[in-house]
N, CA, C and O atoms as a GROMACS GRO file, in nm:
protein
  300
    1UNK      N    1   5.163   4.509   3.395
    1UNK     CA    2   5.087   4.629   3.421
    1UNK      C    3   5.117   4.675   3.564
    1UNK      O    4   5.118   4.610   3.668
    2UNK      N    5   5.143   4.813   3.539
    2UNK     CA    6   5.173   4.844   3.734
    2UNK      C    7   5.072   4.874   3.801
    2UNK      O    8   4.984   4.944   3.750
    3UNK      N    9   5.063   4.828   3.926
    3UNK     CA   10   4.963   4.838   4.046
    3UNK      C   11   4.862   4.981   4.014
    3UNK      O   12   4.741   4.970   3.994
    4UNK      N   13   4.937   5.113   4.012
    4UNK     CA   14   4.863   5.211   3.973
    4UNK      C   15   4.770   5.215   3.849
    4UNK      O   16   4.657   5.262   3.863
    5UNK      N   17   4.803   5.178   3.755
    5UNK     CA   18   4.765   5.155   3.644
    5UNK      C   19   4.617   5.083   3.650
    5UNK      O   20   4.506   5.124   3.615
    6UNK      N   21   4.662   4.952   3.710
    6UNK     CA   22   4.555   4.811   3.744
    6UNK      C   23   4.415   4.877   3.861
    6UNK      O   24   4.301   4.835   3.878
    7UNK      N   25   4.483   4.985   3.918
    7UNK     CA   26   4.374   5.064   4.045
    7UNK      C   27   4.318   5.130   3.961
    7UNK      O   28   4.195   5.120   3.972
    8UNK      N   29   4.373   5.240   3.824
    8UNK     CA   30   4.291   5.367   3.780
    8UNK      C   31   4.154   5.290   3.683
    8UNK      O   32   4.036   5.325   3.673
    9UNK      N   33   4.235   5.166   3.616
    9UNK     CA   34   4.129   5.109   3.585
    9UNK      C   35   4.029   5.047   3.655
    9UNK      O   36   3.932   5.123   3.646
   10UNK      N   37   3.997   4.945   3.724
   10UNK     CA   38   3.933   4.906   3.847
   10UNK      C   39   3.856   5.030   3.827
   10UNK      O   40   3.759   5.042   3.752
   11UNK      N   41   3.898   5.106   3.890
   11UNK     CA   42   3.814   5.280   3.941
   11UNK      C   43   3.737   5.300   3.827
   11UNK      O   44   3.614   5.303   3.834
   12UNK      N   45   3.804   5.316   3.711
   12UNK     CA   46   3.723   5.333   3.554
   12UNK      C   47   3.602   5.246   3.561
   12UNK      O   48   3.490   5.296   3.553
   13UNK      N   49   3.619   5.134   3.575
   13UNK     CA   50   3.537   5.024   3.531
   13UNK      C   51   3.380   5.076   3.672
   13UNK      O   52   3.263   5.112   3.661
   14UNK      N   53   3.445   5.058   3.752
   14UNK     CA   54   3.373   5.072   3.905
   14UNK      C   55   3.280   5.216   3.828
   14UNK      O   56   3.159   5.202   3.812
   15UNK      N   57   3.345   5.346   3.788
   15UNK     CA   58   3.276   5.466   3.759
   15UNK      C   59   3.107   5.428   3.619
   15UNK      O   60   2.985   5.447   3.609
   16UNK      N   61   3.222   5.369   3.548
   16UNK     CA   62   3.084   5.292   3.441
   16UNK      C   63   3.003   5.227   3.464
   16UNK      O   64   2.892   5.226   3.411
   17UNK      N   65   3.058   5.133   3.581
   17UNK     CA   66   2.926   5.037   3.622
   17UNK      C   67   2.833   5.118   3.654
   17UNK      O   68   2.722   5.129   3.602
   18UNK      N   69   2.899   5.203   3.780
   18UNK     CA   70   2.758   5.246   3.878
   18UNK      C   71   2.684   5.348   3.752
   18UNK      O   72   2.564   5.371   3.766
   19UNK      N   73   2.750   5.402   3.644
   19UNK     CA   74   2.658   5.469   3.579
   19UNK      C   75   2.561   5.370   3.506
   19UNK      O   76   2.445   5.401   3.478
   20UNK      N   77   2.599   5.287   3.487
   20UNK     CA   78   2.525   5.172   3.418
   20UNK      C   79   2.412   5.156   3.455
   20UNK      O   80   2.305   5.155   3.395
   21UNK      N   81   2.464   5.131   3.645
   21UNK     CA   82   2.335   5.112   3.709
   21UNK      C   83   2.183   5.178   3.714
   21UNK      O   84   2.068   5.134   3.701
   22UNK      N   85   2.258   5.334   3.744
   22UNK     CA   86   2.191   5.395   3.757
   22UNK      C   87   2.081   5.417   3.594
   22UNK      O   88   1.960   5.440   3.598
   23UNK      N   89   2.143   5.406   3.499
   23UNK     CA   90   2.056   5.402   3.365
   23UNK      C   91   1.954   5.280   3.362
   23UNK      O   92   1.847   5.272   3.301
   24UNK      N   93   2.022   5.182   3.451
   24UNK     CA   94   1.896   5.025   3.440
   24UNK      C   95   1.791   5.066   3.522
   24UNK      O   96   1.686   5.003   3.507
   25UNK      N   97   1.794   5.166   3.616
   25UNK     CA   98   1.697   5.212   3.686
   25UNK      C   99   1.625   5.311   3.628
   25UNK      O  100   1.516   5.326   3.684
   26UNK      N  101   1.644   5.385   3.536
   26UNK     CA  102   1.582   5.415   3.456
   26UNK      C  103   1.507   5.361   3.330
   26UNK      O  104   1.406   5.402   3.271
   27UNK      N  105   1.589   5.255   3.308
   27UNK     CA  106   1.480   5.188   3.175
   27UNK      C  107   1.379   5.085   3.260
   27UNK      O  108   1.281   5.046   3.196
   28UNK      N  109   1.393   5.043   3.382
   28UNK     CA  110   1.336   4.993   3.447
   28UNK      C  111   1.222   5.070   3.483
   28UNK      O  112   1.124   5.012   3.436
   29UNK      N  113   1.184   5.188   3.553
   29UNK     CA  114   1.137   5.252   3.568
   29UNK      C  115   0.990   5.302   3.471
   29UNK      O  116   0.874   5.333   3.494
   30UNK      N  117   1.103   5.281   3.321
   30UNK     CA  118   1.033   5.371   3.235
   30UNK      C  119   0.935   5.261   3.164
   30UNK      O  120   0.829   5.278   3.103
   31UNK      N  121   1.026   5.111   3.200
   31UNK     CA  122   0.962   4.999   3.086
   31UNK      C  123   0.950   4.917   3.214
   31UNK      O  124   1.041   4.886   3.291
   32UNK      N  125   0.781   4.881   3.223
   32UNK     CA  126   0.768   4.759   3.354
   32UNK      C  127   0.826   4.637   3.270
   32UNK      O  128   0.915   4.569   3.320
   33UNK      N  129   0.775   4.608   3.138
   33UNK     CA  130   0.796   4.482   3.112
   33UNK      C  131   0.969   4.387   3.129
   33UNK      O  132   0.990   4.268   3.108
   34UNK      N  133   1.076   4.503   3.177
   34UNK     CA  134   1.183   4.462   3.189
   34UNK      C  135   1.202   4.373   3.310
   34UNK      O  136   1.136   4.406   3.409
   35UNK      N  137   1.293   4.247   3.322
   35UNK     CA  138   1.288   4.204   3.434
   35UNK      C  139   1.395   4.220   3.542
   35UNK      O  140   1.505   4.167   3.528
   36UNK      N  141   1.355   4.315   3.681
   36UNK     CA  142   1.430   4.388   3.733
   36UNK      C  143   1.513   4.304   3.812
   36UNK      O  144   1.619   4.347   3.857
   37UNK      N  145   1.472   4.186   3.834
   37UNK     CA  146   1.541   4.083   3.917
   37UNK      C  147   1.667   4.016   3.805
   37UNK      O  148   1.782   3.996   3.846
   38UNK      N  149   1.643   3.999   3.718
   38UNK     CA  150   1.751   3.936   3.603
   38UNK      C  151   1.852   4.051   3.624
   38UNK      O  152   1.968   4.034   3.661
   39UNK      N  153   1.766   4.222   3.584
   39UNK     CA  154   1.900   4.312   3.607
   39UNK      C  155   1.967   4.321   3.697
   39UNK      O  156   2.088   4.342   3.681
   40UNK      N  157   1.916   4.311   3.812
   40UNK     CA  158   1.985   4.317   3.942
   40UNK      C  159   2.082   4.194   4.007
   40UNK      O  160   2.178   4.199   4.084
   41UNK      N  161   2.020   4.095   3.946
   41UNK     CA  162   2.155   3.962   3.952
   41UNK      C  163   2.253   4.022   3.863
   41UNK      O  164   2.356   4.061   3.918
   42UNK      N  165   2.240   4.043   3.707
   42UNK     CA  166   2.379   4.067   3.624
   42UNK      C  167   2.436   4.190   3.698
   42UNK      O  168   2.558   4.205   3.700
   43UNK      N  169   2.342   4.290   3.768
   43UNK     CA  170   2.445   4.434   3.810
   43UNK      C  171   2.556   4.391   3.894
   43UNK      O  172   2.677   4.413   3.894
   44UNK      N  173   2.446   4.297   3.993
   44UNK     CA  174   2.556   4.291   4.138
   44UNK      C  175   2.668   4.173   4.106
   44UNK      O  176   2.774   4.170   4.167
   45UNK      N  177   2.628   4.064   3.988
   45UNK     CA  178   2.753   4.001   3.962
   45UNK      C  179   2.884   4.083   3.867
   45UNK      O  180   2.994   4.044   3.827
   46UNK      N  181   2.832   4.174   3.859
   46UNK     CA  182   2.983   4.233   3.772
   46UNK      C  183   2.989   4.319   3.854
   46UNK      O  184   3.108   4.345   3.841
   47UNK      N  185   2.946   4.401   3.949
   47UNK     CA  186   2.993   4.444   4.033
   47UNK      C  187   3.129   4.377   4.138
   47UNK      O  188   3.234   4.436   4.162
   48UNK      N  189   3.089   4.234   4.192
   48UNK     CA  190   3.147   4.178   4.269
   48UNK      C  191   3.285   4.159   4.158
   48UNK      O  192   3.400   4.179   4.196
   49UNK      N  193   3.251   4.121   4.025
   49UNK     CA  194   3.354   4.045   3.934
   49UNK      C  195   3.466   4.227   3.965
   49UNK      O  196   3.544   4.227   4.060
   50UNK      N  197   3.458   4.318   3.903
   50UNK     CA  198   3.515   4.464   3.965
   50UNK      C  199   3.553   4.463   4.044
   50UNK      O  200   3.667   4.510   4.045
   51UNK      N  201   3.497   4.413   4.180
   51UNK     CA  202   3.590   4.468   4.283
   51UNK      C  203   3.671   4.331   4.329
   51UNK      O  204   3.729   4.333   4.437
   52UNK      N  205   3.672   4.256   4.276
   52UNK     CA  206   3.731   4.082   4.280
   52UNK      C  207   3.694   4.036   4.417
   52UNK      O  208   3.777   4.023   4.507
   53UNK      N  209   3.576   4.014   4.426
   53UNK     CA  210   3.501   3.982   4.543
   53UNK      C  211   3.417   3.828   4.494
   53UNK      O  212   3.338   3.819   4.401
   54UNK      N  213   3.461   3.716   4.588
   54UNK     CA  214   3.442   3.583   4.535
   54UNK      C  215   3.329   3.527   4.616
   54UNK      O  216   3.369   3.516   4.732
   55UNK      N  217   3.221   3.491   4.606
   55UNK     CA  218   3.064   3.495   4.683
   55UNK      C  219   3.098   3.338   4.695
   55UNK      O  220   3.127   3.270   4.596
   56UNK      N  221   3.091   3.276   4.860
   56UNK     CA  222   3.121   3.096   4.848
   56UNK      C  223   2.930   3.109   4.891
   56UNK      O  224   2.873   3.214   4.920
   57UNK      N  225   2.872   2.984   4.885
   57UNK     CA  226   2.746   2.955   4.918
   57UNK      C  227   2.823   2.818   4.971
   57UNK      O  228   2.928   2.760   4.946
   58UNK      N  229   2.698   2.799   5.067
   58UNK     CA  230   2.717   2.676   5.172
   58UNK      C  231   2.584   2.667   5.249
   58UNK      O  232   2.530   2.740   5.332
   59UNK      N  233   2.545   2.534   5.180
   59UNK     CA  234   2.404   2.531   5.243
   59UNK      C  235   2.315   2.561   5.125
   59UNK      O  236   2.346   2.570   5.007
   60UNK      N  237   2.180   2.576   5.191
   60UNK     CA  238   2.032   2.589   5.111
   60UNK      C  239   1.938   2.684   5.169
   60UNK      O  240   1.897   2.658   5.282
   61UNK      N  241   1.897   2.790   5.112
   61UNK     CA  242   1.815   2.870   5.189
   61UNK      C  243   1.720   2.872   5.232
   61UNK      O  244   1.628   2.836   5.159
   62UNK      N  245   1.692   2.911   5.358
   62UNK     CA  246   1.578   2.887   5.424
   62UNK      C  247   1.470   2.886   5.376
   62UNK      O  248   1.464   2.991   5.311
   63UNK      N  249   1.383   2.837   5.365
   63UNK     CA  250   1.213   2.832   5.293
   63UNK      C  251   1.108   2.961   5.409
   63UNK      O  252   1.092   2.989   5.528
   64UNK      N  253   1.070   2.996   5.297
   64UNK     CA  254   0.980   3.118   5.392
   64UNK      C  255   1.031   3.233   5.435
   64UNK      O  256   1.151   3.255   5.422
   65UNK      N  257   0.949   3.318   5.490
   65UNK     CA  258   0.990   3.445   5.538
   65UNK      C  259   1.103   3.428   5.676
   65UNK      O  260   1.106   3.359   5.777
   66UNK      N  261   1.182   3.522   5.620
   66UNK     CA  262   1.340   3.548   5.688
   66UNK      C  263   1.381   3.661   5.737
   66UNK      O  264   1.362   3.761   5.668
   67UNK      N  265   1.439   3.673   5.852
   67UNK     CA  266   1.499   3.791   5.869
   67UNK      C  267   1.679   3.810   5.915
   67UNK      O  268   1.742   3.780   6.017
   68UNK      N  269   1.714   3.867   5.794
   68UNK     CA  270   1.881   3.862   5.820
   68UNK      C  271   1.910   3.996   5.872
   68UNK      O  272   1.886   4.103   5.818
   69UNK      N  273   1.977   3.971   6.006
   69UNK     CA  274   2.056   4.058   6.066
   69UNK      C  275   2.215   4.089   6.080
   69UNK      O  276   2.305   4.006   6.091
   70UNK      N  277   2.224   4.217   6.078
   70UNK     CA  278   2.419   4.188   6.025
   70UNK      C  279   2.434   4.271   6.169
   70UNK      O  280   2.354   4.344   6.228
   71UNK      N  281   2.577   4.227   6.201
   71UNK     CA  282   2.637   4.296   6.344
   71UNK      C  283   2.716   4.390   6.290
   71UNK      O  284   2.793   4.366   6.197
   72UNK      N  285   2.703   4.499   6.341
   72UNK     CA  286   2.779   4.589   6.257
   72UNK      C  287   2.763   4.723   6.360
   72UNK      O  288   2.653   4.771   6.389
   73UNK      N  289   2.889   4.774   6.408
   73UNK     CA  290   2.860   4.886   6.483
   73UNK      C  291   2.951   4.973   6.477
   73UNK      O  292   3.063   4.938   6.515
   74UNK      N  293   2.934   5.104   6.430
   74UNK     CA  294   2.994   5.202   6.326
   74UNK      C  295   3.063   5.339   6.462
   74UNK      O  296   2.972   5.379   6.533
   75UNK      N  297   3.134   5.372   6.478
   75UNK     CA  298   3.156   5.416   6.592
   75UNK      C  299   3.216   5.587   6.568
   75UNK      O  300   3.246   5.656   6.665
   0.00000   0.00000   0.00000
């Protein structure tokens, strides 16, 4: 399969997800009894699986209230 080819799809897939998303936020919305945390793990893991983004864990998370700060300065 050529590179272009392998990108338009990617892009395809990437265009369906986020519509996807945006519909789970609507049945979410519309139906409390759905569980929004289950959806939101499967969204963001096929999201990552799409953009071939590989999540390492290391360690155990902190117990209790946390505050994560990212360095990030946009110029």
């Amino acid at each position: 399969m050529s590179p272009l080819l392998r990108a338009n799809l990617r892009g395809a897939r990437l265009i369906v997800h986020l519509c996807t998303g945006l519909l789970l936020v609507a049945a979410v919305t519309i139906n409390k009894r759905l569980s929004r945390e289950k959806l939101t793990r499967w969204w963001n893991a096929r999201m990552l699986t799409i953009l071939h983004v590989r999540v390492r864990v290391v360690g155990e998370p902190a117990a209790g209230p946390r505050l994560i700060v990212c360095n990030h300065i946009s110029w």
